[in-house]
C-alpha positions in Angstrom: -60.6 -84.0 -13.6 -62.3 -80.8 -13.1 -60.2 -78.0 -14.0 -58.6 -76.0 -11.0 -58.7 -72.2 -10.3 -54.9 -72.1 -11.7 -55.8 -73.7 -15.0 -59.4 -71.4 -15.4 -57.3 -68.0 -14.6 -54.1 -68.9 -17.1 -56.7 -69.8 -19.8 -58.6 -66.6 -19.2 -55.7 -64.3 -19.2 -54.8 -66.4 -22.3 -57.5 -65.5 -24.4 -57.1 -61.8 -22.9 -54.1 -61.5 -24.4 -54.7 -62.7 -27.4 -57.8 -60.5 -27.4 -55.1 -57.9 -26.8 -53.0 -59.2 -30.0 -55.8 -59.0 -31.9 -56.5 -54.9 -31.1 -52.8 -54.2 -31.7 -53.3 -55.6 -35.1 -56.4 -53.7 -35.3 -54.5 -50.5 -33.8 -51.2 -51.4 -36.9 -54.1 -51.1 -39.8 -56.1 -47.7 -38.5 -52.7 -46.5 -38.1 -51.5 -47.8 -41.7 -55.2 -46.2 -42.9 -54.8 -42.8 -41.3 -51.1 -42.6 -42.8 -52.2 -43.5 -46.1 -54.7 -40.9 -46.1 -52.9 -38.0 -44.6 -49.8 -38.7 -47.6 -52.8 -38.6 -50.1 -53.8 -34.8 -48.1 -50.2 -33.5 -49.0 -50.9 -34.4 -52.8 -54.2 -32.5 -52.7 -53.5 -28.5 -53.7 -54.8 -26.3 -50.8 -57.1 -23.8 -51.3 -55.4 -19.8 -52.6 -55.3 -17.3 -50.4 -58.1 -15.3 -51.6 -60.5 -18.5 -51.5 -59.3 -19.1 -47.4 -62.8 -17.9 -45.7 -62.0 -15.7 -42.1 -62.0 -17.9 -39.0 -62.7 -16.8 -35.2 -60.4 -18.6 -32.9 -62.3 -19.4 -29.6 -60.0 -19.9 -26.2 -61.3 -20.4 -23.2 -59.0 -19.9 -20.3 -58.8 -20.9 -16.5 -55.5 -20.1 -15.1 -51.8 -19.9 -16.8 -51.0 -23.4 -17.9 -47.1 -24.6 -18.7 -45.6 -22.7 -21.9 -49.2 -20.3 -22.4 -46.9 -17.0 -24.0 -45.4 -19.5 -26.6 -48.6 -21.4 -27.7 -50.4 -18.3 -27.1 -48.0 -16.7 -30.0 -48.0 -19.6 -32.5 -52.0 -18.8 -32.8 -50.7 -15.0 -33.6 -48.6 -16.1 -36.5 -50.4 -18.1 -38.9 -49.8 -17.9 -42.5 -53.3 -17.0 -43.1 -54.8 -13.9 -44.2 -57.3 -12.9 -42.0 -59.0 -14.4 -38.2 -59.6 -13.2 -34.8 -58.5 -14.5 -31.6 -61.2 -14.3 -28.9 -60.2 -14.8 -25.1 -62.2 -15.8 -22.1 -62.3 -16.2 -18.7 -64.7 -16.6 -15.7 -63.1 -14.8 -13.0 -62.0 -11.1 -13.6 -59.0 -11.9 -11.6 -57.8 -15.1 -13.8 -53.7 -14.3 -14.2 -54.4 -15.3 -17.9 -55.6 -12.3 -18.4 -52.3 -10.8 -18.0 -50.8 -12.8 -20.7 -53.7 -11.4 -23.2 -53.0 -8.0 -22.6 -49.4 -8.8 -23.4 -50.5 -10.4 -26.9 -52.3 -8.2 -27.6 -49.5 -5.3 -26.9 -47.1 -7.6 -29.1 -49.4 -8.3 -32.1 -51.5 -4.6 -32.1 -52.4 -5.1 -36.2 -54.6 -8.4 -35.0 -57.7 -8.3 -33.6 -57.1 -10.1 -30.4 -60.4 -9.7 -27.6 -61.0 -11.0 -24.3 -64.3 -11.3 -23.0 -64.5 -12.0 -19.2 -67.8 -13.9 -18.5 -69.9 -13.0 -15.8 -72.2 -15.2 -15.9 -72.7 -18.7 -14.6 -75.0 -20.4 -17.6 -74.4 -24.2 -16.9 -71.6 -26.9 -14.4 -69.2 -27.1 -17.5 -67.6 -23.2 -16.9 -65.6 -23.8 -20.2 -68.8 -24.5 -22.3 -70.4 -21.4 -19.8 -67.7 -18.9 -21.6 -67.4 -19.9 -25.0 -71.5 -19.2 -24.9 -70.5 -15.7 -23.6 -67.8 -15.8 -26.0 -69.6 -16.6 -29.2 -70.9 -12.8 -29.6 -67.7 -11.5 -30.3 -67.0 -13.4 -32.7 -67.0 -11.6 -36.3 -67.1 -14.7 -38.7 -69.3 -17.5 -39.4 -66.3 -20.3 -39.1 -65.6 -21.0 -35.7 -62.6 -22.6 -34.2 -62.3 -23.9 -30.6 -59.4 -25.6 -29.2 -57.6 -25.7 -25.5 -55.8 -23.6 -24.1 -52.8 -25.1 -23.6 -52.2 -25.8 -27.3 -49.0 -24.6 -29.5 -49.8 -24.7 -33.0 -47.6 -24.8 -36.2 -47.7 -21.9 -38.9 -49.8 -23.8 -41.3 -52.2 -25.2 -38.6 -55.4 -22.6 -39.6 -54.9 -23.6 -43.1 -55.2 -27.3 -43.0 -58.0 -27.3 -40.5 -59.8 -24.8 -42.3 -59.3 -26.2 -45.8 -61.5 -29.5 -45.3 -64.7 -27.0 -44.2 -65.1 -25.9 -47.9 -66.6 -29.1 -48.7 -70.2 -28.6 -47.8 -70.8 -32.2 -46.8 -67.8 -31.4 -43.6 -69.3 -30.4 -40.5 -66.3 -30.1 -38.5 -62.9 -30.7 -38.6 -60.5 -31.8 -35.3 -56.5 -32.9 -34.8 -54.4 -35.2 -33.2 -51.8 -33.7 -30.5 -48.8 -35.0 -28.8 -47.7 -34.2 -25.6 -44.1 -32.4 -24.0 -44.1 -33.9 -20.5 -42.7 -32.1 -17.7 -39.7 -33.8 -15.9 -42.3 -35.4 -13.4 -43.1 -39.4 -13.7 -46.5 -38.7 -13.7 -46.3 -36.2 -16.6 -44.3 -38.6 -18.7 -46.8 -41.1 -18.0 -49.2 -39.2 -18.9 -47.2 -38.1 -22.2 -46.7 -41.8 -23.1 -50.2 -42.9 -22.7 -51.4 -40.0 -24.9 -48.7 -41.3 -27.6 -48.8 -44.8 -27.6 -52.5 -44.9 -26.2 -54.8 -42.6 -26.8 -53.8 -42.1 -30.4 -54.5 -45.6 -31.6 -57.7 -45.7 -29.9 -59.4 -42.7 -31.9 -57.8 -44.4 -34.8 -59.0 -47.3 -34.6 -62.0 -45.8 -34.0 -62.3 -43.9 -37.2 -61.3 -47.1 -38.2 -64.2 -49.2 -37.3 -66.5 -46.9 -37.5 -65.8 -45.4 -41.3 -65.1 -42.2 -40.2 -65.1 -40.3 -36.9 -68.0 -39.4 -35.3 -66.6 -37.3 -32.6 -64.5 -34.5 -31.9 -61.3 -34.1 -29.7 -60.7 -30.6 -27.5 -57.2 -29.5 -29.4 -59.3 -28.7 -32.4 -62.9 -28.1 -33.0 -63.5 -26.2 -36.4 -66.7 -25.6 -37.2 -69.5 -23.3 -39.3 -71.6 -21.3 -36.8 -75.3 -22.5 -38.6 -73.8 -25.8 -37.7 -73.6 -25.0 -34.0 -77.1 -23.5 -33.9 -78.6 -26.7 -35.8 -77.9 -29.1 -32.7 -78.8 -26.1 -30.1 -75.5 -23.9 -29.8 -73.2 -24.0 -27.3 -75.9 -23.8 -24.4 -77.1 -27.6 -25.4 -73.6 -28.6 -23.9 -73.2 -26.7 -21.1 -73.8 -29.4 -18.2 -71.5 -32.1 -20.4 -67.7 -33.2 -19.1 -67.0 -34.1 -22.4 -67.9 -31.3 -24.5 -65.6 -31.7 -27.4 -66.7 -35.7 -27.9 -70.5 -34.1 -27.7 -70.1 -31.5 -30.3 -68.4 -33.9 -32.5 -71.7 -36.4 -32.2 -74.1 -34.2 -32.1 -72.4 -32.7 -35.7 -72.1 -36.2 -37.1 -75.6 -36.7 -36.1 -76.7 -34.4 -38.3 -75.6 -35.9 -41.6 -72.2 -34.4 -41.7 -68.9 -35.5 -41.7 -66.1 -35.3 -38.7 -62.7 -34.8 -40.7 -59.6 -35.6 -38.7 -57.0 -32.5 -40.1 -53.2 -33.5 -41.3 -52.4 -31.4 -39.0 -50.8 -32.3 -35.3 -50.8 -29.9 -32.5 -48.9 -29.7 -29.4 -49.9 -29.6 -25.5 -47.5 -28.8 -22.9 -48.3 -31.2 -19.7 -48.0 -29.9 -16.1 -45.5 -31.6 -13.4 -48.3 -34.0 -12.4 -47.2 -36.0 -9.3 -48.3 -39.6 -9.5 -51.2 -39.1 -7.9 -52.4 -36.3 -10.0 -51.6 -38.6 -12.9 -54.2 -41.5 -11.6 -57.0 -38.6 -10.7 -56.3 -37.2 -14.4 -56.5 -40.9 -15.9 -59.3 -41.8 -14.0 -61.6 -38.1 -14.7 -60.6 -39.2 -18.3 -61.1 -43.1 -18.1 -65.0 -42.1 -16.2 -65.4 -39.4 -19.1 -64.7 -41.9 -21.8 -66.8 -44.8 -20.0 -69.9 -42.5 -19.8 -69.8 -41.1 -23.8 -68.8 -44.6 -25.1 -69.8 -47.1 -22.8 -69.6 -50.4 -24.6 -66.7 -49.4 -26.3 -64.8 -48.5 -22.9 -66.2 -51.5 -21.2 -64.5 -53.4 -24.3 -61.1 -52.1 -23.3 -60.7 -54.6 -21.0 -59.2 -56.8 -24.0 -56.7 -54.0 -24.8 -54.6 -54.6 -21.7 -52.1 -56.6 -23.7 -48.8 -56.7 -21.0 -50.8 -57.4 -17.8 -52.8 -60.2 -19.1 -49.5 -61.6 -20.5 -47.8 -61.0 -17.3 -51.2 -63.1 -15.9 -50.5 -65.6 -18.2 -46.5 -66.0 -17.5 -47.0 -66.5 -13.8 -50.4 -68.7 -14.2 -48.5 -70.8 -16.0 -45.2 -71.4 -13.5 -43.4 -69.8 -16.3 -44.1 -72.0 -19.1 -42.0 -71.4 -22.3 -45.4 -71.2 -24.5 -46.3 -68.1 -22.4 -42.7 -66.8 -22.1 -43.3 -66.6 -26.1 -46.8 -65.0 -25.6 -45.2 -62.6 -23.5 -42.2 -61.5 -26.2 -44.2 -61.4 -28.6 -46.9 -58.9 -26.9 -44.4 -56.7 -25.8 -42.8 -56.7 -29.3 -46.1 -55.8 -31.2 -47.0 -53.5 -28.3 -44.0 -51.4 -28.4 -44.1 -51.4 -32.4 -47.7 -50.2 -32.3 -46.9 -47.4 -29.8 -43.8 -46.1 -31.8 -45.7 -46.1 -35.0 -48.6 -44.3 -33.3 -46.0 -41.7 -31.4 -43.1 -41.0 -34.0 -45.1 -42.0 -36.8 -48.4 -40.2 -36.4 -47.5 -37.3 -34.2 -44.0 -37.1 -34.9 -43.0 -37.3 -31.4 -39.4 -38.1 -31.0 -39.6 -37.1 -26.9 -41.7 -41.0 -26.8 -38.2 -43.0 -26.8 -36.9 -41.3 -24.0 -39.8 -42.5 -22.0 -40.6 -45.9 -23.4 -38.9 -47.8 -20.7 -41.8 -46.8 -18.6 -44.6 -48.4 -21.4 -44.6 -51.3 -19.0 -45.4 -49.2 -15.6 -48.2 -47.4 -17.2 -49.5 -50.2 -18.8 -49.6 -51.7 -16.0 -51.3 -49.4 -14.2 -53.8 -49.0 -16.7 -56.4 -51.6 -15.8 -56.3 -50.7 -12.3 -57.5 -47.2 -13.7 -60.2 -48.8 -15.4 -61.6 -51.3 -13.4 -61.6 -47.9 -10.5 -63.6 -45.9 -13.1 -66.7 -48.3 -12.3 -66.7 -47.6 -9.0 -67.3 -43.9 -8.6 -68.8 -40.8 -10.6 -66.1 -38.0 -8.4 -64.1 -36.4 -11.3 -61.7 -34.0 -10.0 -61.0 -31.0 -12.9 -59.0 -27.7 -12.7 -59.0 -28.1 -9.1 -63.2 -28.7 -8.6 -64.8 -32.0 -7.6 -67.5 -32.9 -9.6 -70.5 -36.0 -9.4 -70.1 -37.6 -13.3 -73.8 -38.7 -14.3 -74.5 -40.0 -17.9 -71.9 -38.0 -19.0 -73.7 -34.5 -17.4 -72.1 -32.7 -14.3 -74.8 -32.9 -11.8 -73.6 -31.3 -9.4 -70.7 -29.7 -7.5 -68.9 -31.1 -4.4 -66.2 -29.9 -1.5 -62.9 -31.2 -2.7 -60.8 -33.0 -0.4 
């Protein structure tokens, strides 16, 4: 009896979910590897105060993002003895510029500058400004991380630390997220927790290492910048952070991932801006690492069991499928969140696991049908990773 369309779609989104089970497991042992790794950091002494080289922070900045005086602040008081914060912005009459001026009135003893960048070098503005940028920067080690980032007291000192071994090219964090009220932003705060995190993990994981870098920390020499071209050999790229990592990494050295975990503070995305967001990221993602996003599809643990459940007429073998993905999903994403990041704020939005995840491969499968990436309000055309060109938003 040949086998109907029922019986080929329940035994498809069968082996899905196992496929599923089988990166969760995958996910539990990067996780238990990074863990292991960051206690054995603790027990390594850090380097004395006189040996801690000078470090010139890089921000870029486009508009005032959610909680910018606070994690503008926590970069001002670092228990380090001596780096310079550097500032920049595109349009003269960015409001961030406002909130400079104030830092720099409330910290006068640091060297705080703010370049505004009149010049158009390249589609990626950010990567356009921190060229403009680099100038003004005093020291040879470089740090570059988002704008919107909050960072504890002993953040420059653990990042740093790892570039004093010769055979480190750069050195980037893990962040967690503090969602807005909005169910988009605490969508967006879960994936990033229970997501995003085991998926770099597990790709450090696989890969013996990380060979990329991720845009809440990039901490690197300056000769190692000018070996793959400087900053103007990434000025057309969406994903400029994952292309400085590789194109580091390509050059022999390592990619350290830092003990340290920063913060980003999420706008009030509406649902919609949520799936533009997911999808900008999920096209990003699919153009850098193309067979590794196309292998996602057997990461969708909770829809493929949900396939499986009603394919089955509710079957008590997939009933049991079902518990137990949800189970090891959940545990995996609370190791990852409160584990990893430290990020109690993940319980009070891990009822909605299920919606996002659900959502998730809708996101994905839509991320093959388009190159329009919508960023900081601009429409962009996604090619091979490049910004081609610029189109009329809508």
């Amino acid at each position: 009896m040949p086998p109907t369309p029922r019986s080929v779609l329940e035994a498809v989104a069968a082996i899905g979910t196992v496929g599923s089970l089988f990166f969760y497991f995958l996910s539990a042992l990067s996780l238990a590897s990074f863990l292991s790794d960051a206690r054995k950091k603790l027990k390594q002494p850090s380097l004395p105060e006189s040996q801690l080289p000078p470090v010139s922070i890089l921000k870029p900045l486009k508009g005032v993002d959610p909680e910018i005086w606070e994690s503008f602040c926590s970069h001002c008081e670092q228990e380090y003895p001596q780096f310079q914060l550097i500032f920049g912005v595109s349009d003269p009459g960015d409001p961030a510029i406002e909130v400079v001026r104030k830092l720099q009135a409330k910290y006068p003893n640091l060297p705080i500058e703010l370049v505004v960048c009149g010049r158009v070098l390249g589609t990626n503005i950010k990567v356009s400004n921190l060229a403009q940028m680099l100038p003004a920067a005093r020291h040879e080690l470089l740090l570059v991380n988002d704008s919107d980032i909050r960072v504890p007291s002993d953040y420059l000192r653990k990042v740093i630390t790892p570039l004093a071994d010769a055979s480190v090219g750069l050195v980037t964090c893990l962040y967690r997220a503090v969602a807005s009220p909005s169910l988009g932003s605490r969508l967006e705060a879960l994936g990033i927790g229970t997501d995003f995190v085991p998926g770099v993990l597990s790709a450090r994981f696989l890969e013996k290492g990380l060979h990329f870098g991720l845009g809440s920390t990039l901490a690197f020499r300056r000769r190692d910048l000018e070996a793959i071209g400087g900053f103007e050999a990434l000025l057309d790229y969406l994903a400029d952070d994952y292309e400085l990592g590789r194109r580091i990494a390509a050059t022999g050295k390592r990619v350290e991932l830092s003990a340290a975990t920063v913060t980003t503070f999420l706008p009030a995305y509406t649902l919609r801006q949520f799936i533009r967001h997911q999808l900008r990221w999920s096209r990003t993602i699919r153009d850098a690492r193309r067979w590794g996003y196309t292998g996602l599809l057997f990461t969708f643990g909770l829809p493929w069991a949900l396939v499986t459940l009603l394919a089955a007429h509710g079957a008590v073998w997939a009933w049991v499928l079902f518990a137990l993905t949800l189970a090891v999903r959940l545990a995996v994403g609370f190791v990852a969140a409160v584990g990893v990041l430290h990020d109690r704020e993940v319980l009070r939005n891990i009822l909605l696991l299920p919606l996002r995840d659900l959502i998730a491969p809708f996101v994905w499968a839509a991320s093959f049908m388009g190159n329009r990436i919508h960023w900081r309000g601009d429409c962009f055309v996604l090619k091979d990773g490049k910004l081609v060109q610029t189109i009329a938003p809508r």
